[in-house]
C-alpha positions in Angstrom: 47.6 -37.8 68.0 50.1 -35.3 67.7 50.8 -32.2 69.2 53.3 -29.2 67.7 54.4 -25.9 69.2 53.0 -22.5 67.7 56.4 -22.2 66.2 56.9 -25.3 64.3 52.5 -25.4 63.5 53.0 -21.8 61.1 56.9 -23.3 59.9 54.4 -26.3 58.9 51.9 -24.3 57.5 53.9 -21.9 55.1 56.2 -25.3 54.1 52.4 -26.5 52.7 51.5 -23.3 51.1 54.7 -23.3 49.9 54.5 -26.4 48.4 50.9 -25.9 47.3 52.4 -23.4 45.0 55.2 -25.2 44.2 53.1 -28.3 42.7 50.8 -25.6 40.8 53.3 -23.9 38.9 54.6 -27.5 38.3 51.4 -28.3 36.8 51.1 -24.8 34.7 54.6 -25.8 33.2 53.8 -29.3 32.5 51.2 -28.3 30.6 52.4 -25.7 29.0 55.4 -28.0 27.6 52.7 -30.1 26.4 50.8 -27.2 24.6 53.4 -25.6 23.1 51.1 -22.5 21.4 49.8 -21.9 25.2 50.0 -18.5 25.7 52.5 -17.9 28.4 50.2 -17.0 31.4 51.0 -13.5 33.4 49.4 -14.7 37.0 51.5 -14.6 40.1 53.7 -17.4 40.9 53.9 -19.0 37.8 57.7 -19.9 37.2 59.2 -17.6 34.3 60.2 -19.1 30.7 63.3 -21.3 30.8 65.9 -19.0 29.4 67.7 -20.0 25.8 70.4 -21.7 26.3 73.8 -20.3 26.0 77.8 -21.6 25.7 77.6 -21.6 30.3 74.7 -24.6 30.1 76.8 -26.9 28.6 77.7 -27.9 32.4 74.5 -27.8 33.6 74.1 -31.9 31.8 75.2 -34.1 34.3 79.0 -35.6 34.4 78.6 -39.1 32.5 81.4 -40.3 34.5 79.7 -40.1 37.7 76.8 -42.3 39.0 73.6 -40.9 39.3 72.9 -38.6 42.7 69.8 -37.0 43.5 68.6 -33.7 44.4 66.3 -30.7 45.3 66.6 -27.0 45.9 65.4 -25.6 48.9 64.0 -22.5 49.8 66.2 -20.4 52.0 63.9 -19.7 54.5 63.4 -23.5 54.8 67.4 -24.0 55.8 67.5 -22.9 59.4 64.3 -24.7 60.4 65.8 -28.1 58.4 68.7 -28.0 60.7 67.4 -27.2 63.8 64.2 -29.1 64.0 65.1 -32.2 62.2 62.8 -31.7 59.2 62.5 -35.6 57.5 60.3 -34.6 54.9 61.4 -32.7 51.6 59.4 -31.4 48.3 60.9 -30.1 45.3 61.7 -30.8 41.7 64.0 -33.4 42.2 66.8 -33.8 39.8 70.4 -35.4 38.6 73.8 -33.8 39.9 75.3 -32.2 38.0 79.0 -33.2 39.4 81.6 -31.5 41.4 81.9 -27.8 40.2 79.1 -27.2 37.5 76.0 -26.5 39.9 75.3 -23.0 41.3 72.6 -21.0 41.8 72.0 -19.3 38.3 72.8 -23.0 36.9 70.0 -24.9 39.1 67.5 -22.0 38.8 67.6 -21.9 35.0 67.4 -25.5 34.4 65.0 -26.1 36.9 62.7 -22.9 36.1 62.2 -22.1 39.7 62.4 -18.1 38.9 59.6 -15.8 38.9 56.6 -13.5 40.9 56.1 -15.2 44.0 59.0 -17.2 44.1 62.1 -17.9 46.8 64.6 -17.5 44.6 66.0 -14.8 42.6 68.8 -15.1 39.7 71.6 -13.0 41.7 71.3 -15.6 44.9 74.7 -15.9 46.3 74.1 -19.4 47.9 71.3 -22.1 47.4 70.9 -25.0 49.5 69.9 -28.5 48.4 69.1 -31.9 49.7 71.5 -34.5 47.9 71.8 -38.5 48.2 72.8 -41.6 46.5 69.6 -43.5 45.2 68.9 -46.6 46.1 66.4 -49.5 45.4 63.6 -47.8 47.1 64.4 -44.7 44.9 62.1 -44.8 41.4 63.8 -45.5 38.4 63.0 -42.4 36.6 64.0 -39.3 39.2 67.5 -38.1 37.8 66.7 -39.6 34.2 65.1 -36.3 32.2 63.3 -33.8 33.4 63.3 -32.5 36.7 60.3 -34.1 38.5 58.0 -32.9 41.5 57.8 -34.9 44.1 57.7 -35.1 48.3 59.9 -37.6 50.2 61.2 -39.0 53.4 64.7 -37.4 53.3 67.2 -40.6 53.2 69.6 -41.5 55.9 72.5 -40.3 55.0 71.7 -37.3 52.6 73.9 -34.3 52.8 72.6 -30.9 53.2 75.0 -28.7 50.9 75.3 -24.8 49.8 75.9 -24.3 46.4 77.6 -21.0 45.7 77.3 -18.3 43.2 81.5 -19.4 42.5 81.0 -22.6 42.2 82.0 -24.0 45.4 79.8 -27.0 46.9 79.8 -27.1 50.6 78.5 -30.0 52.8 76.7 -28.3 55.8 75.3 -30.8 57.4 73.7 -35.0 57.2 70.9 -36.5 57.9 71.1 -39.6 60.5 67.5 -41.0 60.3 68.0 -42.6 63.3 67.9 -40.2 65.6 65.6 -37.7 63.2 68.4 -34.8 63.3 70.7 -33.5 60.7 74.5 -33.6 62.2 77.2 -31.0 61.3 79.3 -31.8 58.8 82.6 -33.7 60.1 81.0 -34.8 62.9 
């Protein structure tokens, strides 16, 4: 048996409501894709309509000259408590790279649908942070192949914490060393 501090219990708690409602709008939108005359439903928390496309989402497909790398947004509010209590675990739609240069904010959050009442993330974020690793042959087949896909992991040893900027930039914050359970600054 486990115990956890007050603290890290209600960090726990709102990560699984969080989650909770991250899954069920998952679910709306899958099933909306799949009934395409759905009405588009007006309850709380239910991601808004993917915006058409325009000339600035030809980046958002992945760089063909790269190999694949995986990742996930997450939540702001999630950042501080992922580097100072060594989170392991990670939910979110998880998804291809993009490359060096075409991911930011407004990029990620209109590919990946993320936007609308309820949610963490707005379309004029300055910064977003993800989780982003190499897969390996552990990692299924088809995450980064296609559409973004829900899921929950064990962060892998070795995956960098970056911030994503509204400009473009891509900086590595910090690394997970599964060994020791704790995410390491960057350069260190």
């Amino acid at each position: 048996m486990a115990t956890l501090p007050g603290a890290a219990l209600r960090t726990l708690h709102d990560w699984l409501g969080q989650l909770r409602q991250v899954v069920t709008d998952a679910t709306e939108e899958e099933r909306q894709r799949r009934e395409p005359n759905a009405a588009t439903p007006a309850a709380p928390g239910v991601p808004a309509p993917r915006s058409a496309p325009d000339a600035d989402d030809a980046v958002d497909e992945p760089d063909p000259d790269l190999p694949i790398r995986l990742q996930p947004v997450i939540p702001h509010r999630y950042l501080t408590s992922c580097l100072e209590d060594g989170y392991q675990r990670a939910a979110g739609l998880v998804h291809a790279w993009a490359g060096p240069g075409r991911d930011t904010p407004a990029r990620l959050y209109r590919r990946l649908g993320p936007l609308g009442v309820g949610s963490p993330f707005v379309e004029s974020d300055e910064w977003v942070a993800v989780l982003r690793w190499d897969p390996d042959e552990a990692t299924p087949e088809e995450w980064g192949r296609g559409q973004p896909r829900m899921e929950s992991l064990v962060v892998p040893d070795g995956t960098g914490l970056h911030c994503l900027h509204r400009d473009g930039r891509d900086e590595l914050l910090a690394c997970f060393d599964a060994a020791s359970g704790r995410w390491l600054p960057a350069g260190s």
